[in-house]
C-alpha positions as protocol buffer text, in pm:
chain_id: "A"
residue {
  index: 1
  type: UNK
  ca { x: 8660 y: 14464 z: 10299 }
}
residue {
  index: 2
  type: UNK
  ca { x: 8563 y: 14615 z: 10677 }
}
residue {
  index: 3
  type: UNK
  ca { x: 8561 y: 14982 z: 10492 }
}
residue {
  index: 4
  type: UNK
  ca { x: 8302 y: 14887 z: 10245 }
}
residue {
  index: 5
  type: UNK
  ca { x: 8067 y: 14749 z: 10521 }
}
residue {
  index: 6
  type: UNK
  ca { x: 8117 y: 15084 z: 10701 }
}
residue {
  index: 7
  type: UNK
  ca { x: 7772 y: 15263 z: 10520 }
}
residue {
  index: 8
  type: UNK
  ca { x: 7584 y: 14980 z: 10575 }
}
residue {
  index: 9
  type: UNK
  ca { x: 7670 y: 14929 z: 10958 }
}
residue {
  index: 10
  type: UNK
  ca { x: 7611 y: 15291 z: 10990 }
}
residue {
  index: 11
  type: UNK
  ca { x: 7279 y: 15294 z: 10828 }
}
residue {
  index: 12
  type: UNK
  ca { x: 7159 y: 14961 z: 11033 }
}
residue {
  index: 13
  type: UNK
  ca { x: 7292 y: 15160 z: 11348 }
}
residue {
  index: 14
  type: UNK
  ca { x: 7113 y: 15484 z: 11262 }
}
residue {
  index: 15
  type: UNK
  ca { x: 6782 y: 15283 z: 11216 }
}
residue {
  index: 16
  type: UNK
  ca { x: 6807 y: 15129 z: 11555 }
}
residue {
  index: 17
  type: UNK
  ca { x: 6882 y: 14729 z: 11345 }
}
residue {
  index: 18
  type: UNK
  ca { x: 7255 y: 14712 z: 11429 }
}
residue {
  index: 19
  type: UNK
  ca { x: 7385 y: 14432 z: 11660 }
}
residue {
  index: 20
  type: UNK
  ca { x: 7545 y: 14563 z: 11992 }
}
residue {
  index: 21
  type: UNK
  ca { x: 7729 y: 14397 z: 12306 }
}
residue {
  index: 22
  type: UNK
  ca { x: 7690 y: 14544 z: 12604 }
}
residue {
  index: 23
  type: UNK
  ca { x: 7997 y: 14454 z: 12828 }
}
residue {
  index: 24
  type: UNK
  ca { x: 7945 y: 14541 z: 13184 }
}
residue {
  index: 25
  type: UNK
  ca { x: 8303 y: 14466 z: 13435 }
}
residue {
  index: 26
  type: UNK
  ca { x: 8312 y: 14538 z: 13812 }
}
residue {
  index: 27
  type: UNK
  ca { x: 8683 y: 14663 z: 13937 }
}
residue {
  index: 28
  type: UNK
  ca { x: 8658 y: 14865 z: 13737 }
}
residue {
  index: 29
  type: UNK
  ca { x: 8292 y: 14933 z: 13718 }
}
residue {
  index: 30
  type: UNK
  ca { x: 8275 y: 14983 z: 13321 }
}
residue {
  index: 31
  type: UNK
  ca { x: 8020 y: 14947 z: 13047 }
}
residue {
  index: 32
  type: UNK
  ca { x: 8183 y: 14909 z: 12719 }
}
residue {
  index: 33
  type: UNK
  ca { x: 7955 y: 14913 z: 12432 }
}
residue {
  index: 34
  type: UNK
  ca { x: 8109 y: 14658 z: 12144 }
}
residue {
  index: 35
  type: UNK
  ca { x: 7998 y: 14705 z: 11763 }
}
residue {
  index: 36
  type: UNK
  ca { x: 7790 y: 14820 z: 11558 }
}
residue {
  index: 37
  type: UNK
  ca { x: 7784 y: 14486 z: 11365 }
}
residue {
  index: 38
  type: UNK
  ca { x: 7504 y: 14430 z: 11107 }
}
residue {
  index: 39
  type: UNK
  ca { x: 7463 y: 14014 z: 11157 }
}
residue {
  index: 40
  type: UNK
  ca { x: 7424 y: 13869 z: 11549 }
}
residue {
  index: 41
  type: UNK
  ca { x: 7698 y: 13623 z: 11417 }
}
residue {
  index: 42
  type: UNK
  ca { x: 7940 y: 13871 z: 11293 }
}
residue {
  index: 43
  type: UNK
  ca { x: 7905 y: 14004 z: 11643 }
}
residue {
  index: 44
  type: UNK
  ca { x: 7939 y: 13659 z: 11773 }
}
residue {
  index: 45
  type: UNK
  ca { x: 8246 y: 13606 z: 11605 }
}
residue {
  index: 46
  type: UNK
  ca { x: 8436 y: 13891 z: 11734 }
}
residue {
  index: 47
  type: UNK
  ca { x: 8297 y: 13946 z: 12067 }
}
residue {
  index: 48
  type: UNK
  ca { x: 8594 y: 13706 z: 12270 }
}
residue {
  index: 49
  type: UNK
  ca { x: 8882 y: 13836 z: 12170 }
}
residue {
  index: 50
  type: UNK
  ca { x: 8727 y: 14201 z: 12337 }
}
residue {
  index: 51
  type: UNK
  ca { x: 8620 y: 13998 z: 12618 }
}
residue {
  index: 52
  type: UNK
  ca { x: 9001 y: 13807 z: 12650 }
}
residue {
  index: 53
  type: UNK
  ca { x: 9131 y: 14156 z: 12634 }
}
residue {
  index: 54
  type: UNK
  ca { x: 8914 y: 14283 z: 12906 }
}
residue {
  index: 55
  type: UNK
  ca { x: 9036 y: 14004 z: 13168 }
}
residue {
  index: 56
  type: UNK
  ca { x: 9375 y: 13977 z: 13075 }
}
residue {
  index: 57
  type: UNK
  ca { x: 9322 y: 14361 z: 13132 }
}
residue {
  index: 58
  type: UNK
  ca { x: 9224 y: 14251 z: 13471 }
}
residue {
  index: 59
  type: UNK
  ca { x: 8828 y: 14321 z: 13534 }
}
residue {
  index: 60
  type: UNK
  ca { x: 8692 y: 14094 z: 13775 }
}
residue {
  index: 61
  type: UNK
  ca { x: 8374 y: 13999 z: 13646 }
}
residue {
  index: 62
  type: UNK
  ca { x: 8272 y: 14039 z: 13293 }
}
residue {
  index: 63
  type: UNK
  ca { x: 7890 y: 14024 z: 13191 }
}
residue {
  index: 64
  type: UNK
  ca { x: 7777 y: 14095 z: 12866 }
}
residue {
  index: 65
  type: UNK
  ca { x: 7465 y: 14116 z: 12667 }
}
residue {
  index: 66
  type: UNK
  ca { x: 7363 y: 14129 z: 12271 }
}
residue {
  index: 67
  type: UNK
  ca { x: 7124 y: 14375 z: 12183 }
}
residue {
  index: 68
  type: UNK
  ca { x: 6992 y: 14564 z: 11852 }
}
residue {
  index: 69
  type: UNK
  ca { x: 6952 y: 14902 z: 11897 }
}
residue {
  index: 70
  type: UNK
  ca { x: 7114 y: 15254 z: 11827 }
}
residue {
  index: 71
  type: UNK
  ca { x: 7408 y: 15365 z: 11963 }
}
residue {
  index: 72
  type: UNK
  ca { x: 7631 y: 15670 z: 11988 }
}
residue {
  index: 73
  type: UNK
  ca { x: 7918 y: 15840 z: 12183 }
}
residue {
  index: 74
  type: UNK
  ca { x: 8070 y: 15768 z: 12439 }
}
residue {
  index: 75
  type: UNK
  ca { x: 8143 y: 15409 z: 12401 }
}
residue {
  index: 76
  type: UNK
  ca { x: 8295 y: 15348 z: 12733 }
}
residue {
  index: 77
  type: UNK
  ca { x: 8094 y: 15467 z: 13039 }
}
residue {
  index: 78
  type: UNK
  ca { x: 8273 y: 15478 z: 13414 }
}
residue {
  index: 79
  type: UNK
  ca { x: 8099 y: 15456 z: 13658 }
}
residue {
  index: 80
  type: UNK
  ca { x: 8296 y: 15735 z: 13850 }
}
């Protein structure tokens, strides 16, 4: 089912309407952009396993935000 939602996530995304977390971590200083999802709640939904993952992982402090815009590559950013 995912691969049939693929078109429509990508056209949301291109348009700037797709949902988006922002996941900023300190040690190491990250930003890990999460989606493109096409419903907030969809995003809502899968957003804590990535954010389990990222402690268990071992970042000290995890921050995120949910935004709708357009995003490309890269979807990790260091801060190195």
């Amino acid at each position: 089912m995912t691969t049939l939602f693929q078109p429509i996530r990508s056209v949301a995304n291109g348009l700037g309407l797709a949902w988006w977390a922002r996941v900023e971590t300190r040690q190491p200083d990250v930003t890990y952009w999460f989606g493109p999802y096409v419903r907030r709640s969809s995003l809502e939904e899968a957003l804590p396993p990535f954010l389990a993952d990222l402690r268990s992982e071992g970042a000290v402090e995890v921050n995120h935000a949910l935004l709708r815009t357009r995003r490309s590559e890269p979807f990790t950013i260091s801060a190195d």
